[in-house]
N, C-alpha and C positions, 0 to 999 in steps of 0.2 A: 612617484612614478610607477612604481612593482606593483603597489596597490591597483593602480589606473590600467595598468597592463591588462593585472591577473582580474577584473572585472569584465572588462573586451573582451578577453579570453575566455573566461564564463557565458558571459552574454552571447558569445558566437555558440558555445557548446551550446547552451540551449536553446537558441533555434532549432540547430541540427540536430537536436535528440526530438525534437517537436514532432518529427517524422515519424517518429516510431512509433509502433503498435499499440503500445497501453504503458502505465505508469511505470509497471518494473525494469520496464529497459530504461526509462527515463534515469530512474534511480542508480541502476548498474552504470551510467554514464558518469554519476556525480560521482560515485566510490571508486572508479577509476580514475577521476581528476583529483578526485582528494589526495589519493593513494599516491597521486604523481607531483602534486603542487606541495603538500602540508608537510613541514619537514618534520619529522620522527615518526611518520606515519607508517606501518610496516602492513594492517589489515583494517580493514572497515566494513560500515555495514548502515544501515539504514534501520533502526529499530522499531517497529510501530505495536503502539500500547493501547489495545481494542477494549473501548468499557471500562478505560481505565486500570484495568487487572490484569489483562491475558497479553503479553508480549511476545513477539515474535519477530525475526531477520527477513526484512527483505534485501535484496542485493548482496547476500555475503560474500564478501572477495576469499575463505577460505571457513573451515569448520569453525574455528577458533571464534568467529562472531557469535554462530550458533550456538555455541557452549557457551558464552558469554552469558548472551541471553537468555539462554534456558537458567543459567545461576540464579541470573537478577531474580526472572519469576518464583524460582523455587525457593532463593530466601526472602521475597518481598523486598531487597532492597538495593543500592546500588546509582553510578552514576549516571547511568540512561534514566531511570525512573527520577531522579532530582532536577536532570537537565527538562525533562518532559515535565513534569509537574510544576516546577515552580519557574517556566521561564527564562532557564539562565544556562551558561554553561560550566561545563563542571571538569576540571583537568585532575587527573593523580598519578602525581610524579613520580611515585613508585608503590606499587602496588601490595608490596612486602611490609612497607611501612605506611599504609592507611587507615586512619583510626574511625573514619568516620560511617564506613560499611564495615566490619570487623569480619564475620561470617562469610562473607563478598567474595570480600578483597581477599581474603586466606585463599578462599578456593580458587578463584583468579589468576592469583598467582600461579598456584599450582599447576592451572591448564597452561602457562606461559604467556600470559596477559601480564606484562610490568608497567605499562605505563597509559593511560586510558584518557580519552578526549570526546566530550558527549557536547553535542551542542544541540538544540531544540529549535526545528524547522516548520512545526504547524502545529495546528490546534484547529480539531472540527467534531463541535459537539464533545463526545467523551472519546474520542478517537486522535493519539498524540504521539507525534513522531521527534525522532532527533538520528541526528548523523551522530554514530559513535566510529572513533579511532583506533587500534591500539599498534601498542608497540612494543616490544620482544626487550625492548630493555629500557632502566629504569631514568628519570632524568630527560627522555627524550623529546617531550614536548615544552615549547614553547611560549613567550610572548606572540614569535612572529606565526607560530604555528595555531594559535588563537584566532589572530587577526587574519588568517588564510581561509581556516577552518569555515570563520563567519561567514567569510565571502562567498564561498562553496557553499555552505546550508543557505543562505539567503535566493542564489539561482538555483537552486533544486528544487527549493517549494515555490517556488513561483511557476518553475517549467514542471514540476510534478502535477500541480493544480490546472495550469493548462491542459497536458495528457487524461488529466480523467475527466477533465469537463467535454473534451471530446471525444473520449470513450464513453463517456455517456450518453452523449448526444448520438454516437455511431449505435448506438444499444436502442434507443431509443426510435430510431428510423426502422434499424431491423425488425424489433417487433411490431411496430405500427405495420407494416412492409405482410410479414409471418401472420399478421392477427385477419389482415386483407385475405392474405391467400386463403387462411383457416376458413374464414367468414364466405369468401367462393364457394369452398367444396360444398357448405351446408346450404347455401342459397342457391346449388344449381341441384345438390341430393334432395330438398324438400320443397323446393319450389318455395320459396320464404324470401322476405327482405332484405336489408343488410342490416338492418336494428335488430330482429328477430333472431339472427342469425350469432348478434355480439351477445342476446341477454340465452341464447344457449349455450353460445361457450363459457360464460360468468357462471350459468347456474351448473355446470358442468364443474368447474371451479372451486365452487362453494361445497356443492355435494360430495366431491370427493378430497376436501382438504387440499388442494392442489393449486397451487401455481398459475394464474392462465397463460404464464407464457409455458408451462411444460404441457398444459392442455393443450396448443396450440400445435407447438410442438411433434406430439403424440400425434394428432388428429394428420397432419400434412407426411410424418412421416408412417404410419398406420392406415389413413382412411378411418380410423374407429376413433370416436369420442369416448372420453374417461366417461363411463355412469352409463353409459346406453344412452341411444337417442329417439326412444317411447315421446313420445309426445311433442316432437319438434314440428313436426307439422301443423299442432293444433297454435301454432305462437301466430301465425299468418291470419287470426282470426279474430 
């Protein structure tokens, strides 16, 4: 039945973070119910491992994730990159006595990290996430603290995956929306089409290494196209 609860529970949370803006308040949602649901939990964080190499803290509830994971990266090892990599989760009941990061775990310690809980919430492309725990003292995480843990990682990627699919799609209207307006100015500046008008902001683009959406950009907030615009008149022809 705790189980059955704390799922409702979940599943209510994420609806109501669905509101929100973009994926990191999503996240910051799930490290606050971690924080509150998973017993020995003292700090958490959301870890995301870009390319596979480069790790970095989303939603840190305090420094202490940050230094975690700046560790992990700078010895290459550790239990966010094993829960990310090979699928699984990884608990260490005391940090002082872990043999299986040596390098790690000492310096872990050191920052006040004793007892650590990584469990892995997605996988896209070479882009790998996992919800990491910790806890201020040694011995404090659990069976039941596992079986929480799960619960929590499994509605985060699901409602984290919803927030960026429609922050995508909100990015996606805006510039179609931005590339309109861009596409305007030059088809009322040169008397040109609205085809004529997208293969000048592309070749604007191209020419100067840039982005069309910051060419677009540029253009609406400037009036002035990146490269000059020599020969935009001649595209109508």
């Amino acid at each position: 039945m705790r189980e059955r609860d704390l799922a409702t529970e979940l599943a209510e949370l994420a609806r109501s973070l669905q509101q929100e803006p973009d994926g990191d308040a999503v996240l910051a949602g799930f490290v606050r119910a971690a924080l509150e649901l998973v017993p020995g939990a003292d700090e958490g964080s959301i870890s995301v491992v870009q390319g596979r190499k480069n790790i970095g803290s989303r939603a840190p509830s305090s420094e202490l994730p940050k230094r975690i994971d700046a560790l992990q990266m700078e010895t290459n090892e550790g239990p966010c990159l094993e829960a990310a990599y090979e699928h699984r989760t990884i608990r260490v009941a005391d940090m002082g006595a872990e043999e299986r990061w040596p390098l790690f775990a000492r310096r872990a310690s050191e920052e006040g990290a004793r007892g650590m809980l990584s469990i892995q919430i997605w996988v896209t492309g070479d882009d790998l996430g996992a919800l990491n725990l910790y806890s201020y003292e040694a011995n404090a995480f659990t069976d039941e603290s596992e079986n929480i843990g799960l619960l929590v990682a499994s509605h985060a990627a699901v409602a984290f995956a919803e927030a960026e699919e429609s922050r995508q799609l909100r990015e996606a209207i805006d510039s179609r929306d931005l590339i309109g307006q861009a596409k305007g100015i030059l088809m009322e500046r040169h008397k040109i089409k609205g085809p004529q008008a997208f293969i000048a902001l592309s070749t604007a683009s191209q020419r100067t290494n840039t982005k069309l959406r910051k060419v677009v950009d540029h253009l609406i907030d400037t009036g002035e196209l990146l490269g000059g615009e020599d020969g935009i008149a001649e595209l109508n022809h």
